[in-house]
VOPAGU-2260 file (C-alpha; in pm, 1 decimal, decimal comma):
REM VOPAGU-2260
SITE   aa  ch    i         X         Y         Z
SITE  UNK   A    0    -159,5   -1364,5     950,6
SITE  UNK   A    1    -284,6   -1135,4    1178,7
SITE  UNK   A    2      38,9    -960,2    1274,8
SITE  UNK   A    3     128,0    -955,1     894,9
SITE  UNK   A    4    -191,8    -799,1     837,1
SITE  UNK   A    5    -147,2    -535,7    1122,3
SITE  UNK   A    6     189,4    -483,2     952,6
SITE  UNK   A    7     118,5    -393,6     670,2
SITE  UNK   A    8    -133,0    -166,2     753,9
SITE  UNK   A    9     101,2      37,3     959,1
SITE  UNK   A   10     301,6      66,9     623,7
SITE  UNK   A   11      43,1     143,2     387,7
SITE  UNK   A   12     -52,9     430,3     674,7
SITE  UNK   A   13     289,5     561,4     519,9
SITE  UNK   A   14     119,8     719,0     203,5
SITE  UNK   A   15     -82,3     919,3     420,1
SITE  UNK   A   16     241,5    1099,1     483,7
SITE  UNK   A   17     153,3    1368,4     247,2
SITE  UNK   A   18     -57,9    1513,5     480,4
SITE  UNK   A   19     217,6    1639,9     723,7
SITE  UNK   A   20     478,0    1738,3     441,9
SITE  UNK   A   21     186,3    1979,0     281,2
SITE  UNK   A   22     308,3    2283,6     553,8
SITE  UNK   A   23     658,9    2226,7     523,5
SITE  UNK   A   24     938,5    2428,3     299,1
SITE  UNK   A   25    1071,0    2311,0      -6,3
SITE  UNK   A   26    1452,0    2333,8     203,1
SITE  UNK   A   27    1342,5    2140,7     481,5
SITE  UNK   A   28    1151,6    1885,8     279,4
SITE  UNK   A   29    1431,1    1817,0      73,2
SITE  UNK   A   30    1676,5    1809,6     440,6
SITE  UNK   A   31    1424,1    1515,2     548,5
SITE  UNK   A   32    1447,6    1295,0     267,3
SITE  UNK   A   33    1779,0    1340,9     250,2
SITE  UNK   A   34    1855,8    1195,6     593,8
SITE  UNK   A   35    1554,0     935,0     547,8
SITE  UNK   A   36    1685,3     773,1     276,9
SITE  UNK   A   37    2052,4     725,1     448,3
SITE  UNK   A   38    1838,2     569,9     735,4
SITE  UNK   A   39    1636,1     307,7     453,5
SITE  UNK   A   40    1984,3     226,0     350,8
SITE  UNK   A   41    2104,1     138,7     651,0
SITE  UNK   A   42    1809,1     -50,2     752,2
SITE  UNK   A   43    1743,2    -233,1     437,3
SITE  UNK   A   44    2113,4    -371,8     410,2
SITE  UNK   A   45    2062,4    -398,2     838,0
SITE  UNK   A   46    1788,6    -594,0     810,6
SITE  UNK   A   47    1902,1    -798,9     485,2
SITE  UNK   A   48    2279,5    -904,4     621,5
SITE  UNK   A   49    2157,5    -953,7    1067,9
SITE  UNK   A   50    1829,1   -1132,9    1021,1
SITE  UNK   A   51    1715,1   -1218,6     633,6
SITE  UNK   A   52    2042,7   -1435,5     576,1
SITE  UNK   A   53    2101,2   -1540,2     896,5
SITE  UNK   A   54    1768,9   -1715,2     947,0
SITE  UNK   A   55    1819,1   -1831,0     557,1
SITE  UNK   A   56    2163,0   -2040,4     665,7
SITE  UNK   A   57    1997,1   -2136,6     961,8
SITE  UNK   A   58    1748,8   -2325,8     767,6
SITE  UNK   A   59    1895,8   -2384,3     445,6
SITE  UNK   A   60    2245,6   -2458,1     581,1
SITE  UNK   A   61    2555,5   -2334,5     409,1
SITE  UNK   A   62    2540,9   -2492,0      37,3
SITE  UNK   A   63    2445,5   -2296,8    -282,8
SITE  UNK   A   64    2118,8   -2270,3    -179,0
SITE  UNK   A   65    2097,7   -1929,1       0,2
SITE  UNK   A   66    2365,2   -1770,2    -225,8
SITE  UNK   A   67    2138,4   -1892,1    -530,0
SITE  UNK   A   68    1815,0   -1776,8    -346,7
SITE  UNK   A   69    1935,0   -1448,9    -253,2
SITE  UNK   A   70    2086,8   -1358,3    -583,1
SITE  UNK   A   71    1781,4   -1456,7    -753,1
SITE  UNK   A   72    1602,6   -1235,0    -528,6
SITE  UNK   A   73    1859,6    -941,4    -657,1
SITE  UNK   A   74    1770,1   -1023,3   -1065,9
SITE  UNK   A   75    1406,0   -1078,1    -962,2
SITE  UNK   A   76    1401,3    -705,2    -828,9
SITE  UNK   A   77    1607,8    -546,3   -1097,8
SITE  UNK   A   78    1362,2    -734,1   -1360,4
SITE  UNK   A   79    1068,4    -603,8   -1163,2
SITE  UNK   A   80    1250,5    -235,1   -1145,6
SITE  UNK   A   81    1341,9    -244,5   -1521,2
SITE  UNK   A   82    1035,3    -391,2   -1689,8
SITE  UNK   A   83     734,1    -357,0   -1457,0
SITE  UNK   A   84     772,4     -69,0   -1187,9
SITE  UNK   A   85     684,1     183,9   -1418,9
SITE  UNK   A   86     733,2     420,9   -1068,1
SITE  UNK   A   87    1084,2     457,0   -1134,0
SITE  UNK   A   88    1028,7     640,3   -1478,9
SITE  UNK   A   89    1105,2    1026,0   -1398,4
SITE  UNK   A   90    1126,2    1085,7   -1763,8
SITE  UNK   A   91     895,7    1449,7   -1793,5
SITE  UNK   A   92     623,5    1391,1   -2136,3
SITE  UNK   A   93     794,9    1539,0   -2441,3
SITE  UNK   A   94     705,9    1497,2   -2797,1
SITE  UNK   A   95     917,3    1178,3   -2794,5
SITE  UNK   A   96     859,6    1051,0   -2471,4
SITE  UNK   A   97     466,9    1036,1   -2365,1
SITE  UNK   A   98     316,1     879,9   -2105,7
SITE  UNK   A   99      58,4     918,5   -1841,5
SITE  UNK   A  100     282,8    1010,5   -1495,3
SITE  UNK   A  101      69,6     995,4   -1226,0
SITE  UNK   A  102    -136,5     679,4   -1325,7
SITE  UNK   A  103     179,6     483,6   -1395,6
SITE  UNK   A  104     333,2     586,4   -1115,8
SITE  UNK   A  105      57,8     496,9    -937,2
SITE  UNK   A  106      37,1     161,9   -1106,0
SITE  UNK   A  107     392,8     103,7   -1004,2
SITE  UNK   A  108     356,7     184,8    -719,7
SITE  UNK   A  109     102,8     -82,8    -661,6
SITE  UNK   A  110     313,2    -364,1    -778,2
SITE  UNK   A  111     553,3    -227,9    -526,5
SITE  UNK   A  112     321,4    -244,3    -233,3
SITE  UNK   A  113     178,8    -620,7    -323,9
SITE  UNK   A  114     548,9    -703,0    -321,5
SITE  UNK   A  115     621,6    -534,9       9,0
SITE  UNK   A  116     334,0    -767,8     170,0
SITE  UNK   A  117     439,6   -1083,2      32,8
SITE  UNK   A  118     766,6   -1008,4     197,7
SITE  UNK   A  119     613,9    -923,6     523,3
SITE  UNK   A  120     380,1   -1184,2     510,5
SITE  UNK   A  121     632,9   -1454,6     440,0
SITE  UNK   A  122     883,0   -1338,5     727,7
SITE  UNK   A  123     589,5   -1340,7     977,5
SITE  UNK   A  124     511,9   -1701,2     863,6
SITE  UNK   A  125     896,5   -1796,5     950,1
SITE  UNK   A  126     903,2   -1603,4    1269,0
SITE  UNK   A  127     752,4   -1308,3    1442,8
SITE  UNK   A  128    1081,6   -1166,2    1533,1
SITE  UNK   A  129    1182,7   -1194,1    1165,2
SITE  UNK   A  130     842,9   -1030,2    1071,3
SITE  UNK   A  131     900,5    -757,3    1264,1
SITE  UNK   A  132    1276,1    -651,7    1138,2
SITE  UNK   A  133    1142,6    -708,0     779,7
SITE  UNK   A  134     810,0    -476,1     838,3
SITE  UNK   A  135    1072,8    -179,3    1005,8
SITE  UNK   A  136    1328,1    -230,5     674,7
SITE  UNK   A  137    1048,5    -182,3     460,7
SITE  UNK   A  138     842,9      79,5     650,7
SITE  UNK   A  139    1189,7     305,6     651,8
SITE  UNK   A  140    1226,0     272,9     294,5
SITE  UNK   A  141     844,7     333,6     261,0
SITE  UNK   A  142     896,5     695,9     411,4
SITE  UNK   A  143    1107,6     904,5     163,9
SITE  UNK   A  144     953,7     683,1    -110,0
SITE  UNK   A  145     578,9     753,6     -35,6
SITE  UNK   A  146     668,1    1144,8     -10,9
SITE  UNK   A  147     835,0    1141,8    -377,9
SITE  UNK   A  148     528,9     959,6    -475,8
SITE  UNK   A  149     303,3    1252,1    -346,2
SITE  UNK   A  150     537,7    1479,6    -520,5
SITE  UNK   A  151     485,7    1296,7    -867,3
SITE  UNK   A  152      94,6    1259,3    -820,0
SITE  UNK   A  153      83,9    1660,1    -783,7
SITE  UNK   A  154     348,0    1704,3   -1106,0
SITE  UNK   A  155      59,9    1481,6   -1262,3
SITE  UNK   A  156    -155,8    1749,4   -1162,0
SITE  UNK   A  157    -378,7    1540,4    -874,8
SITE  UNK   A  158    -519,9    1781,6    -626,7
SITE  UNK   A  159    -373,9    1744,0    -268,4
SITE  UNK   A  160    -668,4    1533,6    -145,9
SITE  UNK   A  161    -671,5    1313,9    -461,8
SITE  UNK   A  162    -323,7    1273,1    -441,1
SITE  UNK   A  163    -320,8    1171,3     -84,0
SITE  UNK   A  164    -625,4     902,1    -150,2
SITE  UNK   A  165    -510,6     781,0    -460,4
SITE  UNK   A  166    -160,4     726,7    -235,9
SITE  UNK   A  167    -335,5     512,4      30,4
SITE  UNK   A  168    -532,1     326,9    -207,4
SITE  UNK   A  169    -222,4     173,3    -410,9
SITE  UNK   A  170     -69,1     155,9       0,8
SITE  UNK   A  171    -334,0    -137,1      61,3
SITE  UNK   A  172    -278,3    -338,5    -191,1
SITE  UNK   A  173       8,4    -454,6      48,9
SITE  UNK   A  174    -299,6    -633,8     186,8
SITE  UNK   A  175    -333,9    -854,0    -108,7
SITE  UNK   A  176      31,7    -950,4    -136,9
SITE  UNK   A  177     -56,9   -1093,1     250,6
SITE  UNK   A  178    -352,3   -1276,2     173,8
SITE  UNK   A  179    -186,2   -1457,2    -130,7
SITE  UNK   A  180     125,7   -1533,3      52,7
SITE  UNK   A  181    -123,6   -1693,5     303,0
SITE  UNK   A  182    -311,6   -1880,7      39,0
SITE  UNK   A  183      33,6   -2042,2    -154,3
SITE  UNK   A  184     193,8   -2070,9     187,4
SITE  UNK   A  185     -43,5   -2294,8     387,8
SITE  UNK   A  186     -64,9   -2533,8      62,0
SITE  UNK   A  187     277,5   -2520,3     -47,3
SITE  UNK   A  188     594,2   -2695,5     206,5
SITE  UNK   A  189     866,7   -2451,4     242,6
SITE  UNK   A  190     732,6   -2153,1      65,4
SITE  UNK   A  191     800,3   -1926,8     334,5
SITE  UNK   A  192    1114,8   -1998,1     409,0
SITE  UNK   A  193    1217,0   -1949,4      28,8
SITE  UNK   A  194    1077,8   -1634,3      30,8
SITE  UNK   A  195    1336,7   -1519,2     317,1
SITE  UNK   A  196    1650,7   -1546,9     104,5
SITE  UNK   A  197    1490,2   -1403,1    -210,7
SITE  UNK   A  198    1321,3   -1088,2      32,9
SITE  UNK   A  199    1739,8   -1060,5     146,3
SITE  UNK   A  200    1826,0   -1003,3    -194,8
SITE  UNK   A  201    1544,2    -758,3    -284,5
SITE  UNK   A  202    1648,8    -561,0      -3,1
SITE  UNK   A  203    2035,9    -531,3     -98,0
SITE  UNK   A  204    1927,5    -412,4    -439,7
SITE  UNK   A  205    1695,2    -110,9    -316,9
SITE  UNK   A  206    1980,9     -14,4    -128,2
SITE  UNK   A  207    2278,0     -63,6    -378,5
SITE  UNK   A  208    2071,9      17,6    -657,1
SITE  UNK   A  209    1796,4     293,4    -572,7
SITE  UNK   A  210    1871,1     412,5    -238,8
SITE  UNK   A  211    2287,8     461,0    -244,9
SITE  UNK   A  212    2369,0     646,9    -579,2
SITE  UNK   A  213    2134,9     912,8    -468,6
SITE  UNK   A  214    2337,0     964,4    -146,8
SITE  UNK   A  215    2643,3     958,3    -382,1
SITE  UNK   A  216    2527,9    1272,7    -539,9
SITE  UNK   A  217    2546,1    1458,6    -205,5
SITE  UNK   A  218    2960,3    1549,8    -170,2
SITE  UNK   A  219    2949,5    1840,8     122,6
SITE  UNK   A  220    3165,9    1715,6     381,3
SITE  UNK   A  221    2890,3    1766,2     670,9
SITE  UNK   A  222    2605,6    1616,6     531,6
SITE  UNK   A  223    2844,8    1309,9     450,9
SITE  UNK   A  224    2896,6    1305,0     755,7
SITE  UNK   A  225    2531,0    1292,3     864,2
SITE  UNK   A  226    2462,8    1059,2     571,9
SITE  UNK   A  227    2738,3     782,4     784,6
SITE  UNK   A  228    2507,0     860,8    1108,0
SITE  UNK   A  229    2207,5     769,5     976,0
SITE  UNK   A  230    2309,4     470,9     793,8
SITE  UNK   A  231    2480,6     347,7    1082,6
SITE  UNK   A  232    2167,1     407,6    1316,6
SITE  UNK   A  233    1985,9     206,0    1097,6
SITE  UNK   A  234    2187,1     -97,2    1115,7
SITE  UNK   A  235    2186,8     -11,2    1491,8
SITE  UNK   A  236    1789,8     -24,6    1479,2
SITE  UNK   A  237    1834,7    -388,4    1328,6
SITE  UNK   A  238    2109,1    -525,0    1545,4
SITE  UNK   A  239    1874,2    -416,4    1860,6
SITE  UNK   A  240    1577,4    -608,1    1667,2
SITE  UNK   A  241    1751,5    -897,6    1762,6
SITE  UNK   A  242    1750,9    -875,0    2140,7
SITE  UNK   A  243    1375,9    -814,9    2106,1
C-alpha cells in the first residue's frame, strides 16, 4: 500500500504541470503535447500487451477468462468515457448547448484520477514490478492530459493559481481509489488479480480510442515520422520494465 500510495502521489504531482507550461509559446506547447501523447500511446498499449496480459494468462491461464476480463475492461472504459467523464466534453456553451466547463471538467477529471489509483493500487497488490509498469503507463498519459486540463480550467476562466490548485486537488483523489482498492482487496479473494485484465483493457481503449485518432490528424511526413519514434520508445520503456 505504501508503494501504491507513493505512486500515486508522483502522478497526481502531474497536475502541477501547469506551472512550467505558464512561460512557454503557444508553438512549442502545442510541439510537446504532440510528441507526449505518441509516447502515452506507446506506453499505454506497452504496458497493456508486455505486462497487464501477460501476468493475466499467467494467473488466469489461457481460457475465456482474460479475453472476457479484458474486453470488459474496454466497455467498462468507453461506458465511463461516454456517460460519466464529463472531461471529454469540448463542446464551447452556446444557446443550445450549456454547461458549466471548468467544474465538469474538473469533476471528470476526478472520476478519472480515482480510477487511475484503483489501477495502480491493484497492480501493486499483484506485484511490485507490475505496479511499477502500470504507475509509468498511466503517469505518461497523465502528462499531455493534465496540461489540456489546465488549458480548459483557464477557458473556464480560473485564474492561473486557481487553476493549478483546483488541478492538484481532483490529482489526489487518486489517493482514494488506493485506499478503497485496499479496503475490497484485503476482504475480497482474487480481487486484485481481476482488476489486472480489466486495467489491460482500459489501457488499449485510451490509446485506440482517445490517444490515436488525435495523432491521425497530424499527416506531415516528418512529424509522422517522429510520431513512430515516440510510440516505439514507449513500448521500449515497457519492454525494459521487465528486466527491472
Amino acid at each position: 500500500m505504501l508503494y501504491a500510495i507513493i505512486a500515486v502521489i508522483l502522478v497526481s504531482l502531474v497536475s502541477l504541470i501547469g506551472i512550467f507550461t505558464l512561460g512557454l509559446k503557444r508553438n512549442l506547447l502545442k510541439r510537446i503535447l504532440f510528441l507526449l501523447v505518441s509516447f502515452s500511446v506507446g506506453s499505454l498499449l506497452g504496458g497493456a500487451f508486455i505486462h497487464l496480459i501477460p501476468e493475466s494468462f499467467e494467473n488466469y491461464g489461457f481460457g475465456l477468462t482474460v479475453p472476457l476480463l479484458i474486453l470488459l475492461g474496454f466497455i467498462v472504459f468507453f461506458v465511463m468515457e461516454k456517460f460519466i467523464h464529463w472531461r471529454h466534453c469540448h463542446t464551447l456553451t452556446s444557446s443550445t448547448h450549456k454547461h458549466p466547463v471548468g467544474l465538469m471538467n474538473l469533476v471528470g477529471d476526478g472520476l478519472h484520477n480515482f480510477t487511475d489509483g484503483v489501477l495502480i493500487a491493484a497492480s501493486f497488490m499483484v506485484d511490485t514490478s507490475l505496479g511499477v509498469a502500470t504507475t509509468v503507463a498511466v503517469l505518461m498519459h497523465e502528462i499531455p492530459q493534465e496540461i489540456g486540463d489546465f488549458g480548459i480550467l483557464l477557458h473556464a476562466g480560473y485564474s492561473r493559481f486557481k487553476a493549478i490548485l483546483f488541478n492538484l486537488l481532483s490529482g489526489l483523489v487518486a489517493i482514494l481509489g488506493v485506499v478503497v482498492v485496499w479496503l475490497v482487496g484485503t476482504s475480497v479473494e482474487g480481487f486484485a488479480m481481476w482488476i489486472v485484465p480489466i486495467t489491460a483493457g482500459g489501457f488499449i481503449y485510451i490509446a485506440g480510442s482517445d490517444l490515436v485518432p488525435e495523432l491521425h490528424k497530424e499527416c506531415a511526413p516528418r512529424r509522422s515520422f517522429l510520431q513512430f519514434v515516440a510510440i516505439v520508445l514507449g513500448i521500449l520503456i515497457m519492454v525494459g520494465l521487465t528486466y527491472v
